[in-house]
PDB file of N, CA, C and O in Angstrom:
ATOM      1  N   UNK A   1      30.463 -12.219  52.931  1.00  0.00           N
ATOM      2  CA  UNK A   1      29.448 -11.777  53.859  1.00  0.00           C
ATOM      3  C   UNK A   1      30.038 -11.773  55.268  1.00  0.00           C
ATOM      4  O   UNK A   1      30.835 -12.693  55.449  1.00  0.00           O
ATOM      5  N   UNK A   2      29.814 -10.845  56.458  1.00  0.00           N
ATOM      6  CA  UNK A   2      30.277 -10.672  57.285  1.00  0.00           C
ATOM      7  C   UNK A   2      28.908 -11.613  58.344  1.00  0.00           C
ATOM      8  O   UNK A   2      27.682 -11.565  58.441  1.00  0.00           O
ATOM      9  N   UNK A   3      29.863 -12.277  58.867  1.00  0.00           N
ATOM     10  CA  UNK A   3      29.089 -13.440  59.404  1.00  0.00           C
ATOM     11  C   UNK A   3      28.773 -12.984  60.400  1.00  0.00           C
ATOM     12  O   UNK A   3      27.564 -12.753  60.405  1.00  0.00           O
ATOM     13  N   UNK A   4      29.528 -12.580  61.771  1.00  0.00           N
ATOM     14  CA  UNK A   4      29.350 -11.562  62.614  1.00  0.00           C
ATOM     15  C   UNK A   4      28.484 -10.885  62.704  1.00  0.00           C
ATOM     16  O   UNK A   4      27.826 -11.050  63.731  1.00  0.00           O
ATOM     17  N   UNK A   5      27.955  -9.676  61.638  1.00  0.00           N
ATOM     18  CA  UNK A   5      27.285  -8.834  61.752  1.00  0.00           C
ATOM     19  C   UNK A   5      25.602  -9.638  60.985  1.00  0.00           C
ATOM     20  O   UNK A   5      24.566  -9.394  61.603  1.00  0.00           O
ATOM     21  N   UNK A   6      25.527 -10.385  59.902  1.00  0.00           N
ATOM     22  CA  UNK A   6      24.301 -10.934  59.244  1.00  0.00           C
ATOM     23  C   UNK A   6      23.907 -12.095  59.602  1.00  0.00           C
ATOM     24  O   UNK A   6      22.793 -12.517  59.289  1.00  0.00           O
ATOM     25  N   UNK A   7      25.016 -12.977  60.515  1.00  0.00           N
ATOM     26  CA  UNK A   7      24.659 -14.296  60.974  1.00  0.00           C
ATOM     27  C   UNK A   7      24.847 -15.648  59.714  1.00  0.00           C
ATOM     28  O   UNK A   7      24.676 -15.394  58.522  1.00  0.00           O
ATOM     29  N   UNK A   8      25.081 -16.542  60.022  1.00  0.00           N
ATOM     30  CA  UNK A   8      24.660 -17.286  59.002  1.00  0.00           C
ATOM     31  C   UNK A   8      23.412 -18.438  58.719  1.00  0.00           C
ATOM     32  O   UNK A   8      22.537 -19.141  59.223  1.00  0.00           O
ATOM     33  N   UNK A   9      23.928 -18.116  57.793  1.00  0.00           N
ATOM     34  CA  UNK A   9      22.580 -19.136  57.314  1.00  0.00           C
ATOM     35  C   UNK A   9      22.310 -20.517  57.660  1.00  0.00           C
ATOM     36  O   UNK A   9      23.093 -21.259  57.068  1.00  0.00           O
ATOM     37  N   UNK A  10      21.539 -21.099  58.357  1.00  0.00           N
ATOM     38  CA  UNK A  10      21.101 -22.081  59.057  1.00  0.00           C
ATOM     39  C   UNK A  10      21.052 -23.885  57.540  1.00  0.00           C
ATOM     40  O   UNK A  10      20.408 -23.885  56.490  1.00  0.00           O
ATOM     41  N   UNK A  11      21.616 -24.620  57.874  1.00  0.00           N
ATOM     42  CA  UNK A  11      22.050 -25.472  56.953  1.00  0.00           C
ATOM     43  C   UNK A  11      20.665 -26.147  56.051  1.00  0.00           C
ATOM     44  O   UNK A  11      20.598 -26.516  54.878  1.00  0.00           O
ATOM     45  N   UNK A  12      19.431 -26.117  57.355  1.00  0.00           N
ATOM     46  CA  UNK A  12      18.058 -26.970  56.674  1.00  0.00           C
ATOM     47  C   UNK A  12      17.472 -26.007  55.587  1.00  0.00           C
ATOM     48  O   UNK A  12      16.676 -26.292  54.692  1.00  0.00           O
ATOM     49  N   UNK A  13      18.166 -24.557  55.928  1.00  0.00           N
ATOM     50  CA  UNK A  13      17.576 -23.529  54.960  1.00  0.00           C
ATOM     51  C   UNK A  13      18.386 -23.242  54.117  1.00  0.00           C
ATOM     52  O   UNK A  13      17.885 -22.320  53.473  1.00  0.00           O
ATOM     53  N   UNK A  14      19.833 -23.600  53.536  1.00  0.00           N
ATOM     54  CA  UNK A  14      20.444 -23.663  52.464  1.00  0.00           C
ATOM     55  C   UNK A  14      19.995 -25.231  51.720  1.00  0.00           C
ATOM     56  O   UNK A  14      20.057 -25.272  50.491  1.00  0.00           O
ATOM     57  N   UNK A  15      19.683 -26.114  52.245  1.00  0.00           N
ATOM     58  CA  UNK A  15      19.079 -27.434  51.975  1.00  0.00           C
ATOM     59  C   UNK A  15      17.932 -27.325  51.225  1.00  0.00           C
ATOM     60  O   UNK A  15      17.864 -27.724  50.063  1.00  0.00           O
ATOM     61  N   UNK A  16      16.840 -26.701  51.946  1.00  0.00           N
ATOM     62  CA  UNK A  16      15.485 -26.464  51.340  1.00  0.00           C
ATOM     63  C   UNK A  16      15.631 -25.239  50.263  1.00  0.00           C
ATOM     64  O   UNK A  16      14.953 -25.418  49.251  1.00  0.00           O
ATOM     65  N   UNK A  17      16.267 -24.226  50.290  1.00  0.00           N
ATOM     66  CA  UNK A  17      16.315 -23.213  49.199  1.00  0.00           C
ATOM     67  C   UNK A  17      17.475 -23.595  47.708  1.00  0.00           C
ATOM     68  O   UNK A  17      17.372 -22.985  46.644  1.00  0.00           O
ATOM     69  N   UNK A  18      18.245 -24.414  47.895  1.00  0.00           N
ATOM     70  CA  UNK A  18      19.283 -24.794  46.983  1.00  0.00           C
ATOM     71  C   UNK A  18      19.068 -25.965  46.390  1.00  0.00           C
ATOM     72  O   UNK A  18      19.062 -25.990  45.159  1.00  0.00           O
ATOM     73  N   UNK A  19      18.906 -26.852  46.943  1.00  0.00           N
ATOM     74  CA  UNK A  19      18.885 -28.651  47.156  1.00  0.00           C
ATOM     75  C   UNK A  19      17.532 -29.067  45.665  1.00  0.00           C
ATOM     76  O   UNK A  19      17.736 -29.872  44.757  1.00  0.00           O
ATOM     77  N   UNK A  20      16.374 -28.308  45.846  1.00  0.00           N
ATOM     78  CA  UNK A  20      15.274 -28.539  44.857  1.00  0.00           C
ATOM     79  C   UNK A  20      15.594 -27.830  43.561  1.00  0.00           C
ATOM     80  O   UNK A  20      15.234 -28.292  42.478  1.00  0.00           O
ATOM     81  N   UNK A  21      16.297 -26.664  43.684  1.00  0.00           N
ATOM     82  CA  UNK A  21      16.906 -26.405  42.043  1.00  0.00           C
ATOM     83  C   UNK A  21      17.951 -26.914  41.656  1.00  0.00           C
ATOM     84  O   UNK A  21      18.355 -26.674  40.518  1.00  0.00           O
ATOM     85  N   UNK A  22      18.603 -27.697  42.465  1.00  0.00           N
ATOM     86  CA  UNK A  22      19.442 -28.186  42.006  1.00  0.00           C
ATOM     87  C   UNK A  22      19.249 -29.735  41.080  1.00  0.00           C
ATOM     88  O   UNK A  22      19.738 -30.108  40.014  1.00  0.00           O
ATOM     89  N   UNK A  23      18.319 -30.374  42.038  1.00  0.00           N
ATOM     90  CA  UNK A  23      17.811 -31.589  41.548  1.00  0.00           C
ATOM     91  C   UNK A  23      16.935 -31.099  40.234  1.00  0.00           C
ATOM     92  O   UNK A  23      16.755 -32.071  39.500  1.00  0.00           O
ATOM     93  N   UNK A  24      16.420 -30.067  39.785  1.00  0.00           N
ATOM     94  CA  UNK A  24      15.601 -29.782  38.752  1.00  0.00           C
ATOM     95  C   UNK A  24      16.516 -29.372  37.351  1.00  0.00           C
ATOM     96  O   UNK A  24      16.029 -29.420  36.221  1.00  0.00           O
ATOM     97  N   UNK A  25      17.599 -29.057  37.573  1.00  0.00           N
ATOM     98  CA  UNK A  25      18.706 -28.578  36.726  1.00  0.00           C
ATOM     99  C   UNK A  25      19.465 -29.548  36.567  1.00  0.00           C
ATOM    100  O   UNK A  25      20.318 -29.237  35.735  1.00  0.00           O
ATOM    101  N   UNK A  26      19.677 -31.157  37.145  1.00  0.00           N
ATOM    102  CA  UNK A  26      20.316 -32.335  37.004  1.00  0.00           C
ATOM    103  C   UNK A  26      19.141 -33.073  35.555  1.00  0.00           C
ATOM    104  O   UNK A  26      19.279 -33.433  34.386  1.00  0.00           O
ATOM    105  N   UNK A  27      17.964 -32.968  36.638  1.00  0.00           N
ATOM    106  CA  UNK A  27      16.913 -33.506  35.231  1.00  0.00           C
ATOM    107  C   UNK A  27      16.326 -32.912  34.218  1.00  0.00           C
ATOM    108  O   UNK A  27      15.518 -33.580  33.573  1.00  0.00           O
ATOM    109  N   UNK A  28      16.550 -31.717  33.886  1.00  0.00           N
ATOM    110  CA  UNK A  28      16.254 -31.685  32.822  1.00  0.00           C
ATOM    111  C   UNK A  28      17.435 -31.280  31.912  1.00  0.00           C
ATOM    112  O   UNK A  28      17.201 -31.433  30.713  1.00  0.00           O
ATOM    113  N   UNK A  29      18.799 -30.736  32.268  1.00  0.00           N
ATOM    114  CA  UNK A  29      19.897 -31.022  31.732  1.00  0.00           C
ATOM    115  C   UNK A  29      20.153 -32.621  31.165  1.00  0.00           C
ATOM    116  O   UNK A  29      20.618 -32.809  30.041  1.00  0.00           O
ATOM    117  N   UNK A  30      19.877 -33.480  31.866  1.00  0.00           N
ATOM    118  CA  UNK A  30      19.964 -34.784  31.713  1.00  0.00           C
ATOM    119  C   UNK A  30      18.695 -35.346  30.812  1.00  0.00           C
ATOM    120  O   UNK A  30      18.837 -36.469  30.327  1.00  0.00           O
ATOM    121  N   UNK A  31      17.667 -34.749  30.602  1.00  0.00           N
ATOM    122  CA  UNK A  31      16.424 -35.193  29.807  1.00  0.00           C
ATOM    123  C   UNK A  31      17.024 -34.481  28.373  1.00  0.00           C
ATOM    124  O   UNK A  31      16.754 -35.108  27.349  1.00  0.00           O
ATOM    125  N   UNK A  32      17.772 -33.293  28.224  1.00  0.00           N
ATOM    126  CA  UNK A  32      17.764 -32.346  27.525  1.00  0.00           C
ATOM    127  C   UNK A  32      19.018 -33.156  26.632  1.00  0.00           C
ATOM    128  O   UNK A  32      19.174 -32.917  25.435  1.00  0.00           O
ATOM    129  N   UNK A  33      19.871 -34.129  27.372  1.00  0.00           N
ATOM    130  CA  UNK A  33      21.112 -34.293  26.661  1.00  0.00           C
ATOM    131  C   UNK A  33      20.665 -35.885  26.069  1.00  0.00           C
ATOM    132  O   UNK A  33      21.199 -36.356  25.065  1.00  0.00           O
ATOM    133  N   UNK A  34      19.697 -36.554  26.791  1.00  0.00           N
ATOM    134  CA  UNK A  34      19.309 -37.881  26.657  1.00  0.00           C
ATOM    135  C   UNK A  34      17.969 -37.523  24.964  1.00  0.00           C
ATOM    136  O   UNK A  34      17.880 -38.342  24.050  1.00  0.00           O
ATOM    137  N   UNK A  35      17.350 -36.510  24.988  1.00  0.00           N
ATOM    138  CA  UNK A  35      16.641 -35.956  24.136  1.00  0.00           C
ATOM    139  C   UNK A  35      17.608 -35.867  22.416  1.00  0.00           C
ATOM    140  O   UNK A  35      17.264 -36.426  21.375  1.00  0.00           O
ATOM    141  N   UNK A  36      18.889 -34.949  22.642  1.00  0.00           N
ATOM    142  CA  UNK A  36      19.536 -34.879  21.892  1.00  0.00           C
ATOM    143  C   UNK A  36      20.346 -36.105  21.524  1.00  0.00           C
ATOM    144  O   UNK A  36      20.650 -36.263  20.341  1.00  0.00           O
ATOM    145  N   UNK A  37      20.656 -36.836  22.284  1.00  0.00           N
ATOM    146  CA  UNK A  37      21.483 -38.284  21.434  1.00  0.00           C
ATOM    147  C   UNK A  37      20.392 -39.477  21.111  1.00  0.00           C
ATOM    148  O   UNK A  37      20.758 -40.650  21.043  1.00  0.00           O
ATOM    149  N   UNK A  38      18.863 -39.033  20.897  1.00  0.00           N
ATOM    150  CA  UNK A  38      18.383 -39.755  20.194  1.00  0.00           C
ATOM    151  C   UNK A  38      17.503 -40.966  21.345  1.00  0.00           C
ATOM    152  O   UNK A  38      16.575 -41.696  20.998  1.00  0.00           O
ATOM    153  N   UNK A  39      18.016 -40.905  22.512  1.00  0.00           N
ATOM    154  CA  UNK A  39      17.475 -42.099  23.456  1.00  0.00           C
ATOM    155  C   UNK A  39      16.008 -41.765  23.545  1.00  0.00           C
ATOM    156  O   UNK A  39      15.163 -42.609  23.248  1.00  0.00           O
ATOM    157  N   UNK A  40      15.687 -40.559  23.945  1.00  0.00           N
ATOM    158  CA  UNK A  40      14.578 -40.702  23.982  1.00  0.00           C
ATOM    159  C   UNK A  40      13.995 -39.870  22.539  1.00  0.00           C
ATOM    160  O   UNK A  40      14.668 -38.993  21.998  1.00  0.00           O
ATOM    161  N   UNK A  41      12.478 -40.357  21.973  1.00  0.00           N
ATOM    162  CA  UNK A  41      12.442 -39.483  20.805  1.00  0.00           C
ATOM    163  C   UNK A  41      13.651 -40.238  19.324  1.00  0.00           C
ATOM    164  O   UNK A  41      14.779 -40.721  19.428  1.00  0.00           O
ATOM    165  N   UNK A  42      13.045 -40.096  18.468  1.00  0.00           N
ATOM    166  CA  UNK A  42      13.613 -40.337  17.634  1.00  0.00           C
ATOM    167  C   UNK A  42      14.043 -39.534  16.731  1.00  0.00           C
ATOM    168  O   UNK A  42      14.080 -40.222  15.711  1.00  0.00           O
ATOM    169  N   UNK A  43      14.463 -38.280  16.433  1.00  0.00           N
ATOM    170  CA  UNK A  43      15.474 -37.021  16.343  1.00  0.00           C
ATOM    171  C   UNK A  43      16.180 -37.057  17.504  1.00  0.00           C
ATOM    172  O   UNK A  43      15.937 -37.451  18.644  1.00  0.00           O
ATOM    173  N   UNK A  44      17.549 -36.319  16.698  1.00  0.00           N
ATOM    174  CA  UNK A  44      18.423 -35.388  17.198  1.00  0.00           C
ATOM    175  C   UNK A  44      18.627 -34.159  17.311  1.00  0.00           C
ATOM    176  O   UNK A  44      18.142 -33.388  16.482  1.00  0.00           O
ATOM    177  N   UNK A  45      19.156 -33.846  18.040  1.00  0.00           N
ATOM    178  CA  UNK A  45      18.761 -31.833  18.450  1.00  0.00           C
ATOM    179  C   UNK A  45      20.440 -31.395  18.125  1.00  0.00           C
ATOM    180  O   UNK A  45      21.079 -32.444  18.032  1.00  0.00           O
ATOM    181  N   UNK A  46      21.256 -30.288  17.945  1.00  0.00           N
ATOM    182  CA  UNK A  46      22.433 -30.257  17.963  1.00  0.00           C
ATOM    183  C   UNK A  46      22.128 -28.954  18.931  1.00  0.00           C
ATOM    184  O   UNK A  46      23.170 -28.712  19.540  1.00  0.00           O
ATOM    185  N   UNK A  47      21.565 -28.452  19.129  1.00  0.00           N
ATOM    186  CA  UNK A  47      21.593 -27.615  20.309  1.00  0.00           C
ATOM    187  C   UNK A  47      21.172 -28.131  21.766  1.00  0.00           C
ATOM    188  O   UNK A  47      21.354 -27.502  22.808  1.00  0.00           O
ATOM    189  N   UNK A  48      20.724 -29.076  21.678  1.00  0.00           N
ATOM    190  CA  UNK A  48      20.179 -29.715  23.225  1.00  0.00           C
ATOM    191  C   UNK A  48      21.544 -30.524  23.365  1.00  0.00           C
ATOM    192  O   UNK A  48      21.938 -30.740  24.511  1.00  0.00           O
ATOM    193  N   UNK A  49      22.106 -30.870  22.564  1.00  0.00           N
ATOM    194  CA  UNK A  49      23.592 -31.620  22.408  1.00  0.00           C
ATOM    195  C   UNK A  49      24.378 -30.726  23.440  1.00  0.00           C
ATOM    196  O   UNK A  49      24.745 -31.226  24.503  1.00  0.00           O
ATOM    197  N   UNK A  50      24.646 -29.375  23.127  1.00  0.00           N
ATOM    198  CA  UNK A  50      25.300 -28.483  23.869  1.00  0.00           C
ATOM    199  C   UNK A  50      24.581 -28.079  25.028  1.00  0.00           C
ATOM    200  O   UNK A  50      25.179 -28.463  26.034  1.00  0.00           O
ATOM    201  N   UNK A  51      23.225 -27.272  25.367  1.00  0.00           N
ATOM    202  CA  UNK A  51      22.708 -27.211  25.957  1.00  0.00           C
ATOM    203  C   UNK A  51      22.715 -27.555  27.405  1.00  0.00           C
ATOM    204  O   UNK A  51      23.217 -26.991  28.377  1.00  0.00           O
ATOM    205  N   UNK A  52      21.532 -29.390  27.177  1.00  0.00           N
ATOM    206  CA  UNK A  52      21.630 -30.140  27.778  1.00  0.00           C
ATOM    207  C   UNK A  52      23.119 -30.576  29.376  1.00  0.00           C
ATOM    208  O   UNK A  52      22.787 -30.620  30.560  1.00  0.00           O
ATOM    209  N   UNK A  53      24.395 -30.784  28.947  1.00  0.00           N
ATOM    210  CA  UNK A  53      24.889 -31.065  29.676  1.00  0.00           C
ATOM    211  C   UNK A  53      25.354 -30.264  30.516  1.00  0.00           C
ATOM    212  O   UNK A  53      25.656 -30.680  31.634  1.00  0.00           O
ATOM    213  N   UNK A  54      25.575 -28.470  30.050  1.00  0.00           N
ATOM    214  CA  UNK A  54      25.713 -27.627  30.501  1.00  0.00           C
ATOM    215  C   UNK A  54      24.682 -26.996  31.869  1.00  0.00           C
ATOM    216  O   UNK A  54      24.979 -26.476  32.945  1.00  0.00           O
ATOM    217  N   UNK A  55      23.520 -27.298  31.292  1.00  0.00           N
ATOM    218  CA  UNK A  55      22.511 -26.974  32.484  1.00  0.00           C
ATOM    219  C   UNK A  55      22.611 -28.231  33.399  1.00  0.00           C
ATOM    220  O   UNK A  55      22.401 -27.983  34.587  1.00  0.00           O
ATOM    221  N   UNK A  56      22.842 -29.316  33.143  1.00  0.00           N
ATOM    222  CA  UNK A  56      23.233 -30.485  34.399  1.00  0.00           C
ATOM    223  C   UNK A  56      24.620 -30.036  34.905  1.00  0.00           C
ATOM    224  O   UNK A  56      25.002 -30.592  35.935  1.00  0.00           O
ATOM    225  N   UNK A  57      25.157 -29.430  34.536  1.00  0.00           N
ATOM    226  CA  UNK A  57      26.762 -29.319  34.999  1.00  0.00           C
ATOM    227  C   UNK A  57      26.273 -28.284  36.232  1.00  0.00           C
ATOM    228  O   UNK A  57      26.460 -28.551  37.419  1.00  0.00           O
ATOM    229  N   UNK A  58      25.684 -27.188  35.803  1.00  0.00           N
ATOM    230  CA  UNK A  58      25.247 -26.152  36.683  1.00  0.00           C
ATOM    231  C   UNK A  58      24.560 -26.614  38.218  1.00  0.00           C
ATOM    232  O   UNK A  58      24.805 -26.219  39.358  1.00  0.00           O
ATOM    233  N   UNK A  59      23.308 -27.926  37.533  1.00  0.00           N
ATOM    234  CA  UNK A  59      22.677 -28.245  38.805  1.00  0.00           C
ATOM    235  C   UNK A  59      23.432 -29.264  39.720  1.00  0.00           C
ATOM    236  O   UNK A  59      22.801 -29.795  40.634  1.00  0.00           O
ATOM    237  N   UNK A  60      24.927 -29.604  39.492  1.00  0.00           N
ATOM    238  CA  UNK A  60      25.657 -30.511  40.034  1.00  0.00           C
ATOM    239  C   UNK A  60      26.080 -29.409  40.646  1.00  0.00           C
ATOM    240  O   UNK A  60      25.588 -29.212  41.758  1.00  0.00           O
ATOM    241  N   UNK A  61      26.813 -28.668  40.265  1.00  0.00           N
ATOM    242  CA  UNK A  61      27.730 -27.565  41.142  1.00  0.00           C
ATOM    243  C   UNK A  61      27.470 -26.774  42.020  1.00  0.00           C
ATOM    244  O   UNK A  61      28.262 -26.211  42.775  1.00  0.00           O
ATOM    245  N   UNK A  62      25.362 -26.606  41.933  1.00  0.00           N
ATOM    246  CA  UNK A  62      24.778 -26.139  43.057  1.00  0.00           C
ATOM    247  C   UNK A  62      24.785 -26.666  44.287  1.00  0.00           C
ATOM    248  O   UNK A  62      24.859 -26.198  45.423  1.00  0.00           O
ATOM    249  N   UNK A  63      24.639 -28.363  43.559  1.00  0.00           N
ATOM    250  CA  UNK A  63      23.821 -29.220  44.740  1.00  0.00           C
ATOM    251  C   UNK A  63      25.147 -29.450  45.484  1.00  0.00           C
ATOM    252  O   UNK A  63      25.049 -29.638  46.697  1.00  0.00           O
ATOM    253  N   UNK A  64      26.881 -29.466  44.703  1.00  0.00           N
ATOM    254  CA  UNK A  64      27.754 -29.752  45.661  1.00  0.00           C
ATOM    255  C   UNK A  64      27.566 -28.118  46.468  1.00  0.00           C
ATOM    256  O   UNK A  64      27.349 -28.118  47.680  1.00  0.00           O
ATOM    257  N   UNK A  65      27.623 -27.354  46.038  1.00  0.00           N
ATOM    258  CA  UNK A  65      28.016 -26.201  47.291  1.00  0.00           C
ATOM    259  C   UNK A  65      27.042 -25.916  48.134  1.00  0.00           C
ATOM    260  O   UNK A  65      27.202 -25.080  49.024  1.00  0.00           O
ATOM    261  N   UNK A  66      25.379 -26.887  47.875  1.00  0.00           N
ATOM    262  CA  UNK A  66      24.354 -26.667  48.833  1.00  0.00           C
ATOM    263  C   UNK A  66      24.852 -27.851  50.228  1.00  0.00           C
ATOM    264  O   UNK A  66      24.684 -27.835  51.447  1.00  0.00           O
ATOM    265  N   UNK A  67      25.507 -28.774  49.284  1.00  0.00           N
ATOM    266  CA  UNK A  67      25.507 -30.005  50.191  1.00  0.00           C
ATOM    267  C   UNK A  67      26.629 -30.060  51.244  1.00  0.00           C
ATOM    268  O   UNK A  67      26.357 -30.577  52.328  1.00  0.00           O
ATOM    269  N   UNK A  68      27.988 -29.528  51.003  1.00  0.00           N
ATOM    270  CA  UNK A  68      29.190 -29.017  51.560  1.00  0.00           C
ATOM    271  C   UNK A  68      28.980 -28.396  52.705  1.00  0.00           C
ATOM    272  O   UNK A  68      28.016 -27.640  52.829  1.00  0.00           O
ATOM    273  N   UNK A  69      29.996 -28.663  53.872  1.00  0.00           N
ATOM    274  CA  UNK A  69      29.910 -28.726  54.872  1.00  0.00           C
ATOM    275  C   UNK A  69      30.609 -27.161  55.321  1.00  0.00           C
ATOM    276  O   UNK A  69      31.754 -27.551  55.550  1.00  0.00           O
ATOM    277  N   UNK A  70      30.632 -26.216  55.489  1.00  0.00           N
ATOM    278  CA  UNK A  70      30.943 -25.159  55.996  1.00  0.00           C
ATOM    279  C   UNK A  70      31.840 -24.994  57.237  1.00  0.00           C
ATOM    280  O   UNK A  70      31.338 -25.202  58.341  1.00  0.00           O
ATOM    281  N   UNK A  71      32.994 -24.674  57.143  1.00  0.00           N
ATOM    282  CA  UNK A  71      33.856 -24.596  58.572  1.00  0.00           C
ATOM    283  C   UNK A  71      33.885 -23.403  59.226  1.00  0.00           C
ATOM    284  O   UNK A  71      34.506 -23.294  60.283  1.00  0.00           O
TER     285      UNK A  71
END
């Protein structure tokens, strides 16, 4: 993006637009993988097995590039 010409984006508003899906994609990736190894619930899922950690992986990688400091 040409910063120059579109400006950038102000940090409380990559915070507030990134920051809440990110925390929502930590927990239920994390409910989803805690679901499948039996902790919570008494079945196992073999697709929440895979699933699960993948969608927490996602909401980690948001929340680092929401949280990262821009030079």
């Amino acid at each position: 993006m040409d910063q120059d010409r579109y400006g950038a984006r102000p940090r409380w508003q990559r915070l507030l637009l990134g920051l809440p899906p990110a925390l929502v994609l930590v927990a239920v990736g994390g409910y989803w993988t805690l679901l499948s190894w039996g902790v919570i619930g008494d079945t196992t899922s073999e697709t929440f097995s895979v699933i699960g950690p993948i969608v927490a992986g996602f909401g980690v990688a948001l929340g680092w590039v929401v949280l990262q400091r821009r030079g």
